[in-house]
C-alpha positions in Angstrom: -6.1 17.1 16.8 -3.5 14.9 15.7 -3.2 15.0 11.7 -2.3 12.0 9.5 1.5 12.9 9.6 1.9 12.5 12.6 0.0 9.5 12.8 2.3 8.5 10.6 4.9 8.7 12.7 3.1 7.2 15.3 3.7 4.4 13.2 7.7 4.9 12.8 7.3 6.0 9.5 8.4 9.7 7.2 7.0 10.5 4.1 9.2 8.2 1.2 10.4 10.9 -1.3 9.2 10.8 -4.6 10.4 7.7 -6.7 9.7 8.3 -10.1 8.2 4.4 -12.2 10.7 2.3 -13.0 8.6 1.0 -16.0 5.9 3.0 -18.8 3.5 4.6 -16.4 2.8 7.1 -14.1 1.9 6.6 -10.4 -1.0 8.6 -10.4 -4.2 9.6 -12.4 -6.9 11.6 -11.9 -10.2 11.9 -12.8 -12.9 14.5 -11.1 -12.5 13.9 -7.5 -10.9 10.2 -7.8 -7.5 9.7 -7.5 -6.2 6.0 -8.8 -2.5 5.1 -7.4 -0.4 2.6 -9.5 0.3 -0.8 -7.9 3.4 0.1 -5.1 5.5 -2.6 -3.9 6.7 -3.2 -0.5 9.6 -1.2 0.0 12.4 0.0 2.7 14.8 1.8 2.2 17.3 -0.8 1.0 15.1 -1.4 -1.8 11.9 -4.1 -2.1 10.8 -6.3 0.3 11.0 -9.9 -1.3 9.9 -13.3 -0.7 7.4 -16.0 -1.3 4.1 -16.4 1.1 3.9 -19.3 1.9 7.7 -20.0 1.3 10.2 -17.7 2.2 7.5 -15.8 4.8 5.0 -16.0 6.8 1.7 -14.1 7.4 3.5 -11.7 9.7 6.3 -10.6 7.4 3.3 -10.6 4.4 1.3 -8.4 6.8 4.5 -6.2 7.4 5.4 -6.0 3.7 1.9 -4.9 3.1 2.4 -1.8 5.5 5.2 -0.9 3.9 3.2 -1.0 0.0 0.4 1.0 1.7 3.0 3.4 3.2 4.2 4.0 -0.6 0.4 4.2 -1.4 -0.1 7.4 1.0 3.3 8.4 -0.6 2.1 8.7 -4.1 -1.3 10.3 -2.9 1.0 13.3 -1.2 3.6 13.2 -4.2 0.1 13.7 -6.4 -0.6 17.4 -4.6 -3.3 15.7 -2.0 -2.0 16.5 2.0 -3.4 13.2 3.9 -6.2 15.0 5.6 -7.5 16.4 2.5 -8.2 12.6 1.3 -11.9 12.3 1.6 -12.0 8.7 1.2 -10.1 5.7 0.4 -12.7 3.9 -1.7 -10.6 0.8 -2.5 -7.6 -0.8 -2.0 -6.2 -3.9 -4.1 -3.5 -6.2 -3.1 -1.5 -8.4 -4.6 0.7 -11.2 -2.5 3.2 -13.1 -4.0 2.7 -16.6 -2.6 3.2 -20.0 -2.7 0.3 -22.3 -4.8 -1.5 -23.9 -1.5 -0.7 -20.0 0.4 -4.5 -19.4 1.7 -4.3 -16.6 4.0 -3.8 -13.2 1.6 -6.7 -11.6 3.3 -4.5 -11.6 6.1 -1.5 -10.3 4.9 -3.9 -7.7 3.4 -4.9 -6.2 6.9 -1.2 -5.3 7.1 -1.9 -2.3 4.7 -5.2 -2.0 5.3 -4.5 -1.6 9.2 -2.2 0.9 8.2 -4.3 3.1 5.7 -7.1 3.3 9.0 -4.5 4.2 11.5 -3.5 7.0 9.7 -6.7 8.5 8.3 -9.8 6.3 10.6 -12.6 6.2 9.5 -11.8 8.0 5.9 -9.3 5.0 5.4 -11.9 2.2 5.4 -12.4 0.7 2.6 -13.7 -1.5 0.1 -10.6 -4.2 -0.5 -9.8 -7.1 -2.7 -6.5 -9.2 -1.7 -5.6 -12.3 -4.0 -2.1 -14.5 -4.8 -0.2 -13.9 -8.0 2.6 -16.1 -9.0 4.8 -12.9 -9.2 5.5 -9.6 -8.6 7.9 -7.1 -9.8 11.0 -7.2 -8.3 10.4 -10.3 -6.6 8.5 -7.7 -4.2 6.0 -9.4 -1.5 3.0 -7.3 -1.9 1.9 -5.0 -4.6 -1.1 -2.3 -3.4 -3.2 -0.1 -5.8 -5.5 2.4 -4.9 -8.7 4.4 -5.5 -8.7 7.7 -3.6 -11.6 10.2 -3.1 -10.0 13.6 -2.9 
């Protein structure tokens, strides 16, 4: 059986290290068997992924940026104590695309995390999702994901 890690990699990806906030709150909290993840950014490792739907990107490049945001999503839930294949269920995800007023499309650049979060876990990643436009994000990042975990 292959786990989540190594789906993971399937996927080209390592475990992020930790990366502590770089604002006045923590990236995790926990309540009974629910685990809520702070908004995470799309990142690489030479720092956020910026840009403008609907500007300065395209669906593509959303949907990519939104891999990466769910990538730091799994990140936090391992950096929290949980191993990937101990998640029960990801109940919901929320994300956030910096775009352009007349930018339409966010539920695509959504299924760029959400396509992620079922490759690695199947059918424990589906989930319930909203995905809207903000004006902004922090950083100037792309996408912003947050997450409800059942653990």
């Amino acid at each position: 059986m292959t786990t989540a890690i190594e789906k993971l990699r399937q996927y080209g990806y390592e475990m992020p290290a930790f990366m502590a906030p770089v604002a006045s709150y923590v990236p995790t909290t926990r309540s009974g068997n629910q685990l809520f993840v702070s908004g995470q950014i799309s990142r690489n490792e030479a720092g956020p992924v910026t840009g403008k739907l609907g500007e300065t990107m395209n669906v593509v490049q959303g949907g990519n940026a939104a891999e990466l945001a769910a990538l730091w999503v799994l990140a936090q839930v391992f950096h929290a104590g949980v191993e990937l294949d101990a998640i029960k269920r990801v109940l919901k995800l929320t994300v956030l695309v910096n775009s352009a007023p007349e930018f339409t499309e966010h539920h695509l650049v959504a299924n760029g995390g959400s396509n992620l979060i079922v490759g690695v876990l199947g059918d424990r990643g589906k989930h319930a999702r909203a995905a809207y436009g903000v004006a902004g994000l922090p950083m100037g990042a792309a996408v912003e994901i947050e997450a409800i975990v059942e653990v």
